[in-house]
C-alpha positions in Angstrom: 117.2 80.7 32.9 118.4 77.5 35.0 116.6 76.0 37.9 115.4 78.4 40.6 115.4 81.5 38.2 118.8 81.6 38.3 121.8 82.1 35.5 123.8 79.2 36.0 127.5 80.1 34.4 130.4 77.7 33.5 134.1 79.8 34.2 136.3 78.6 31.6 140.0 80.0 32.3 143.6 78.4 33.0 144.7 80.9 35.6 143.1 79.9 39.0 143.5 83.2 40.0 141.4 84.5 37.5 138.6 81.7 38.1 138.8 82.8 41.9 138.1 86.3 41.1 134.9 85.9 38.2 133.5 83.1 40.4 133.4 84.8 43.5 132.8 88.1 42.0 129.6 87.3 40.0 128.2 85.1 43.0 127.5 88.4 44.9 124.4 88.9 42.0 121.6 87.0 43.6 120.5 85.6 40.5 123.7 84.4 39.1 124.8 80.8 40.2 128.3 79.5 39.0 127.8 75.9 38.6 131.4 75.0 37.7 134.9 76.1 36.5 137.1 74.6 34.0 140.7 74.8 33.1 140.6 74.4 29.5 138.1 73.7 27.1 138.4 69.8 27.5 137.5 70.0 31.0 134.7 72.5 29.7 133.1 70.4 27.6 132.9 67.5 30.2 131.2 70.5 32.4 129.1 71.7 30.2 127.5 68.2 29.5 127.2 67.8 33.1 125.7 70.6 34.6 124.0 72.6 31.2 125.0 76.0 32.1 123.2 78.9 30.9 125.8 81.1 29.8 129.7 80.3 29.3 132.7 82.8 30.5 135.7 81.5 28.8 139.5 82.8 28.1 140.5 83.5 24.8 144.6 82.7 25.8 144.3 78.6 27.2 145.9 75.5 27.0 145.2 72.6 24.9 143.0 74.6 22.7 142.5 78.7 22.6 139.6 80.4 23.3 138.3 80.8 19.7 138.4 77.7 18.3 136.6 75.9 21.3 134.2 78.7 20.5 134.4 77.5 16.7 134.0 73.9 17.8 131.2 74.3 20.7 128.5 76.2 19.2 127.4 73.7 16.2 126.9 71.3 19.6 125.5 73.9 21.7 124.0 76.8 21.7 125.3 78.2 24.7 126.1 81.9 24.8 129.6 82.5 25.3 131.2 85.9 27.0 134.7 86.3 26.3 137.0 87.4 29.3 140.8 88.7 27.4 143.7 90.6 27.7 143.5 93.6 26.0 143.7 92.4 22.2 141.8 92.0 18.9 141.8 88.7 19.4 138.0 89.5 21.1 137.1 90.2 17.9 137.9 86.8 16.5 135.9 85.3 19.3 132.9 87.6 18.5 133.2 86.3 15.0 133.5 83.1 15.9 129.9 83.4 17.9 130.9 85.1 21.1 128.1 87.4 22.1 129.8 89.7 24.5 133.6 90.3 25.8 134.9 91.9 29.0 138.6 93.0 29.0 140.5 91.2 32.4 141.8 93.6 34.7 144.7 94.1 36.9 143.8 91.7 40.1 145.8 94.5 42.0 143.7 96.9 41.9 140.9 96.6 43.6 138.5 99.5 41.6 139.4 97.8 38.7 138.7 94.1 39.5 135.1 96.3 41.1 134.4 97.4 37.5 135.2 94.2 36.0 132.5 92.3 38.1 130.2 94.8 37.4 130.5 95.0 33.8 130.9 91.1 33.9 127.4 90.4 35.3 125.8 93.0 33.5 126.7 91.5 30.4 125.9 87.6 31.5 122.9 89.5 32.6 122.4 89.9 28.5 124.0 86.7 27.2 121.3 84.7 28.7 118.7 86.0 26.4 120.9 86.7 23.4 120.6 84.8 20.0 123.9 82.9 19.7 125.1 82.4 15.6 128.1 80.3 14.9 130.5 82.3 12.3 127.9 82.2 9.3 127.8 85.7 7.2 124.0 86.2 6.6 124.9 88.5 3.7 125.4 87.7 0.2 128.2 89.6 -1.6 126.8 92.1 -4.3 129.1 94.2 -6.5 130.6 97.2 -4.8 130.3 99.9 -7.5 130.7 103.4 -7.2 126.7 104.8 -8.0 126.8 108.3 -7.9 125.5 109.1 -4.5 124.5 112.2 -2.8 127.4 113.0 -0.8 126.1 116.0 1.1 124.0 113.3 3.2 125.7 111.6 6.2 124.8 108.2 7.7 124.4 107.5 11.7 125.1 104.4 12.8 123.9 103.0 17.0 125.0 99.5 18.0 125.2 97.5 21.2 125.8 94.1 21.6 126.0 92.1 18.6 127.0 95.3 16.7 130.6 95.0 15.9 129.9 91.9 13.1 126.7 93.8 12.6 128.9 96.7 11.7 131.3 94.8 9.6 128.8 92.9 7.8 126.6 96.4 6.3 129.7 98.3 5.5 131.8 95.5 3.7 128.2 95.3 1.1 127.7 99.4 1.1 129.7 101.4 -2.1 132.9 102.6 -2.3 131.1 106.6 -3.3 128.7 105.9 0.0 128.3 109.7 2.2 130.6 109.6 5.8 129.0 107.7 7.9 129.5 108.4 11.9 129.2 105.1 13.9 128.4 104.3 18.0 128.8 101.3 19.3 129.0 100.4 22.8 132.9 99.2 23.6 135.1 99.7 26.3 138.3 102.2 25.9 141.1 100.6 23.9 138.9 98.3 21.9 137.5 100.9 20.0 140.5 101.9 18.6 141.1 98.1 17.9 138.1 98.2 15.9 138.2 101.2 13.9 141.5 99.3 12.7 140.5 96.3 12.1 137.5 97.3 9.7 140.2 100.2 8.0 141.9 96.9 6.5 139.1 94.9 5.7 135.9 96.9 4.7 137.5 99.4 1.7 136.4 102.1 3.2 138.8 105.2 5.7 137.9 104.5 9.2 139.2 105.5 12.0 138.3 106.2 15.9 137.0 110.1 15.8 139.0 112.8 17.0 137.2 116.4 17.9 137.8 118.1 14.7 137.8 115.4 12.0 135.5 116.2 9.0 133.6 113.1 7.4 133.9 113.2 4.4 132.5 110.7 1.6 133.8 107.1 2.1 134.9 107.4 5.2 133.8 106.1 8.9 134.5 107.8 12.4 133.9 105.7 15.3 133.4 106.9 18.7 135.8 106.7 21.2 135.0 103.8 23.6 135.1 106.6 26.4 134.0 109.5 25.3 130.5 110.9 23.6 130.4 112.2 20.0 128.2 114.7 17.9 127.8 116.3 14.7 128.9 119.9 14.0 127.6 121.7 10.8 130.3 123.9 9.6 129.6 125.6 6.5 128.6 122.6 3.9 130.6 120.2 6.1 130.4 118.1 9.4 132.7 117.9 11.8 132.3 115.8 15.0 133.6 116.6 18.9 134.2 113.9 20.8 134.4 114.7 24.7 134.3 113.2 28.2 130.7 113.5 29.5 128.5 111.6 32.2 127.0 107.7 30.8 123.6 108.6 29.1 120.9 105.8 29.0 123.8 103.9 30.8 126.4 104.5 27.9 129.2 106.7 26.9 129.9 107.1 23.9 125.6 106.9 23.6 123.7 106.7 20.5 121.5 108.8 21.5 124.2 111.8 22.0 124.8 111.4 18.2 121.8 111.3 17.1 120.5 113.9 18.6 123.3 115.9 17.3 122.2 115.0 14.0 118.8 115.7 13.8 119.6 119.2 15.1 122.9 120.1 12.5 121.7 117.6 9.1 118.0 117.2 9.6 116.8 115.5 6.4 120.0 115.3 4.7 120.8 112.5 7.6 120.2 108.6 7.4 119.7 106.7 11.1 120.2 103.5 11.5 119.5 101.4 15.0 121.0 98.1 15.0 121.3 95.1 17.8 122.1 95.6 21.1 120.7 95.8 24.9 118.5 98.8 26.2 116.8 101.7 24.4 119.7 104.0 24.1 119.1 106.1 20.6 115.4 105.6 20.6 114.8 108.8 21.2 117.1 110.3 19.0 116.1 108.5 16.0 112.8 109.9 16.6 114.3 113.1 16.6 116.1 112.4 13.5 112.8 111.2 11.9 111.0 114.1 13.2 113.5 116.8 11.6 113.0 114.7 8.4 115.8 112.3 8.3 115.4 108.4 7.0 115.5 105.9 9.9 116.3 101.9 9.4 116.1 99.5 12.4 116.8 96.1 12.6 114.8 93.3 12.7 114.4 90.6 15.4 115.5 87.9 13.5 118.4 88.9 12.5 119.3 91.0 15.7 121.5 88.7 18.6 119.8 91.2 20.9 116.6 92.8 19.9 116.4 95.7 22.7 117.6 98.6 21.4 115.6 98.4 17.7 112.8 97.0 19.0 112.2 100.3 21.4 112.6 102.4 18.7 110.3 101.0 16.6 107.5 100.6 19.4 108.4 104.7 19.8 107.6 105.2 15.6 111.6 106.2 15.0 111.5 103.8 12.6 110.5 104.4 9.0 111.7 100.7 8.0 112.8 97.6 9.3 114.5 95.0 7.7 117.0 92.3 8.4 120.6 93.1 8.1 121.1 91.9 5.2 118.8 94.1 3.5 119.9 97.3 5.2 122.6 98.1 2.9 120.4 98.1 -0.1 117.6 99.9 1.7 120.2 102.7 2.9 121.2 103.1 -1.2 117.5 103.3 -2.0 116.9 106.4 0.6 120.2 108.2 -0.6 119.1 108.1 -4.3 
């Protein structure tokens, strides 16, 4: 925290417009100070030097240099936690690779509700950033073969992430193998992006993923993620598992929630299921790990060190839902162990 317990933020963006409206807006939260804007990450550097923000909001679309490669250049320097503030594109995801820990999508400044949201959502998340563990674009995993090993595929693997999850995500499934049971996945996002995602890990992990529709059927090798909007569960129909996705109220603050799923899970798979809690903000899927644990299933949560937030793994495992915890990289190999 800066000087007077407050969060002092730098707002990097070339629209003045924009700056207006994130400056003004997050300066309503008492403890949230913005100590400068910049126009482009030249004049962001100069700002950061001088008045050492806290956290950094920055535009992904800028002049002189985008978004993502002053994020690529900044962090070896400092380690200054960086929320991204986009359009509606994948690029986000670049930036969160690059060592983003959060991202907001803009909204239209014409509507009022939605520029409401967006400041809401906007200082909830610098709210995070301040505490979070910021990595500059360095994969913590080291590649093993991908073989298929004969798995049991009548098991199924739930997955709950928060922030930090979507390289967290990437990182576990690109080292898990190609026979591995469906795995049903959670992860806080907005609408839109979560779609983006699913996507972008169908090209690039070897596995079928896709963002769940109500009546999809996991099957082995493949990955449902839950719509950014919407809750998901686990359906046991005859030897199979079909998920429903649907419109619901936030639980523990969320929709989709972890804990929705994996509460589903420990009810319909029991000890044929595999839960695993990764990074992220808040105790949502605590309770339903221990559920899962309870009805017999395996539980995994992630460790502090290698979490960018430790909240959500670190209530679970002060609850007993978890039976291990590891770093990430050794989650893959743990979640083969408990499926042989």
């Amino acid at each position: 925290m800066g000087r007077g317990n407050k969060i002092r933020v730098l707002v990097v963006d070339d629209s003045i417009v924009c700056r207006e409206v994130i400056s003004r807006g997050i300066s309503s939260d008492s403890i949230i100070e913005v100590v400068a804007t910049a126009t482009d990450p030249f004049d962001a550097r100069d700002k950061i030097l001088e008045y050492k923000p806290d956290v950094m909001t920055c535009d992904v679309q800028m002049p002189k240099m985008n978004g993502i490669e002053f994020i690529k250049r900044l962090l070896p320097q400092y380690q200054l936690p960086v929320i991204v503030v986009s359009d509606v594109s994948d690029a986000v995801f670049d930036a969160m690779n690059a060592g983003a820990v959060e991202f907001v999508a803009k909204p239209d400044v014409q509507s009022p509700k939605g520029v409401e949201k967006f400041i809401y959502e906007l200082i909830e998340k610098i709210k995070i950033a301040v505490n979070a563990k910021v990595t500059q674009n360095k994969k913590i995993l080291v590649h093993r073969q991908r073989d298929k090993l004969g798995i049991d595929s009548h098991k199924i693997i739930a997955i709950g992430a928060s922030t930090g999850g979507t390289n967290a995500i990437f990182d576990l499934l690109k080292e898990l193998p190609l026979d591995i049971p469906g795995i049903v996945i959670v992860q806080h996002i907005p609408p839109i992006f979560s779609k983006m995602f699913s996507e972008r890990l169908n090209h690039a992990v070897g596995f079928s993923v896709k963002e769940a529709s109500t009546g999809d059927y996991l099957e082995a090798g493949s990955v449902l993620i839950a719509p950014g909007d919407q809750h998901m569960r686990i359906k046991k129909i005859g030897e199979r598992y079909k998920v429903e996705c649907f419109k619901g109220t936030k639980v523990n603050g969320h929709c989709p929630s972890v804990d929705v799923l994996f509460e589903s899970v420990a009810k319909e798979v029991g000890k044929n299921a595999i839960g695993v809690i990764l990074t992220g903000m808040g105790y949502d899927g605590a309770r339903g790990l221990l559920m899962m644990k309870r009805k017999g299933a395996r539980t995994i949560g992630q460790d502090e060190k290698s979490s960018v937030v430790y909240g959500m793994p670190k209530v679970a495992y002060s609850i007993g839902a978890v039976e291990k915890q590891t770093d990430l990289a050794s989650i893959p190999q743990l979640i083969c162990g408990m499926l042989r």
